[in-house]
C-alpha positions, 0 to 999 in steps of 0.5 A: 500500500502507497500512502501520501507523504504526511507534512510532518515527514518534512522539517522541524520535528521529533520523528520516532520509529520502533521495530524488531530488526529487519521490520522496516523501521530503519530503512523508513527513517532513512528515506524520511531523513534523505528527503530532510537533507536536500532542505537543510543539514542533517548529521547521522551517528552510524553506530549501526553501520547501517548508512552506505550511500545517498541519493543523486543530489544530496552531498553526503560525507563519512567522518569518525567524529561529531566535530568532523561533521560539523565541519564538513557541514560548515566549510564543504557545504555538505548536507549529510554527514555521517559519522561511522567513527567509535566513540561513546554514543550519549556523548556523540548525541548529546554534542550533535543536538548541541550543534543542532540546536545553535543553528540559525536555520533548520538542522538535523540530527539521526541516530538508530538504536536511541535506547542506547543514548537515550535510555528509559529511567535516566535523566537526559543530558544537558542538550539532547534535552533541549533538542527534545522539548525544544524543537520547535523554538530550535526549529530542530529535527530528530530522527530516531529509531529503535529496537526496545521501546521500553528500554527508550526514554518516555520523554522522548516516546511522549514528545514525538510528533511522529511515531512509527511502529512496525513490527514488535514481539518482545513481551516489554514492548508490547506491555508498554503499547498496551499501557500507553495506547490500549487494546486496539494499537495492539492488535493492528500490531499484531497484523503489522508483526504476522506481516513481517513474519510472512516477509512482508517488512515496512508495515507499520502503524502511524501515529501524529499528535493525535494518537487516538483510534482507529489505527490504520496499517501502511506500508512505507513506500 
């Protein structure tokens, strides 16, 4: 199923998609953020290894650090800088949404598996905070995706202008679907999740600010 591009897909935002590995949710938010990045620019934490190559027409570069980034960003006019270098996570995201949030226009920060810098139970750091309650005023984009949506900071699940479920099993994050959305999320999930076991991935439910029923089932393009 095609479904026309929702206008919360493109600029300032806090875009969030959640799924099992190899449901889609990765290759939905790369879609999303190459679309962003022909707008305005956009740094990628590629922990995953994950990101390999861009579109014709969008000026993408592969660094080892956030300062790297910024920098090519800055003097190379580039508008995708992916940085594949080692490093610790939290502090990487935390200086990529410093860098985001001092911006005069729109600016971007992706990261997959946000649980990991931004995990449920703990206190956000100092400017990752800012970029999620503050994205507005920052005029700030955040892409996101992760495979345990319990393991994720509920700040960021409840801040999120756009959510993305695809295919979840795992008996935690399905527990907190229920808790937070009810019955009826759930069972679309079910149909997203029998889907992708039937090797059908990019099924997902999508949810804006209103986050009420009736929940519809799509497909990324």
């Amino acid at each position: 199923m095609t479904v026309a591009l929702d206008p919360t897909d493109i600029g300032p935002g806090l875009r969030l998609s959640i799924g099992v590995s190899g449901s889609g949710k990765t290759y939905g938010m790369r879609s999303t953020v190459f679309r962003n990045a022909r707008a305005f620019p956009i740094i990628v934490l590629d922990q995953m290894a994950e990101w390999h190559s861009a579109p014709t027409g969008i000026r993408a570069v592969g660094v080892s650090s956030v300062r790297e980034a910024i920098d090519a960003i800055k003097k190379h006019e580039v508008s995708l800088a992916i940085v594949r270098g080692p490093g610790d996570v939290a502090e990487m995201f935390d200086r990529a949404c410093r860098w985001a949030a001092k911006g005069s226009g729109v600016r971007g920060v992706a990261c997959s598996e946000a649980h990991i810098p931004i995990p449920n139970g703990k206190p956000l750091a100092d400017h990752v905070k800012v970029a999620v309650t503050q994205w507005r005023h920052k005029r700030l984009a955040l892409f996101l995706d992760t495979q345990r949506l319990a393991l994720l900071s509920r700040t960021v699940t409840e801040q999120a202008t756009l959510l993305k479920l695809y295919a979840i099993v795992g008996d935690n994050d399905l527990s907190v679907v229920r808790a937070t959305w009810g019955k009826e999320l759930l069972e679309s999930l079910r149909v997203v999740a029998a889907r992708y076991a039937a090797g059908a991935p990019g099924w997902h439910v999508r949810l804006g600010i209103n986050r009420a029923p009736p929940y519809r089932v799509e497909r990324d393009r």
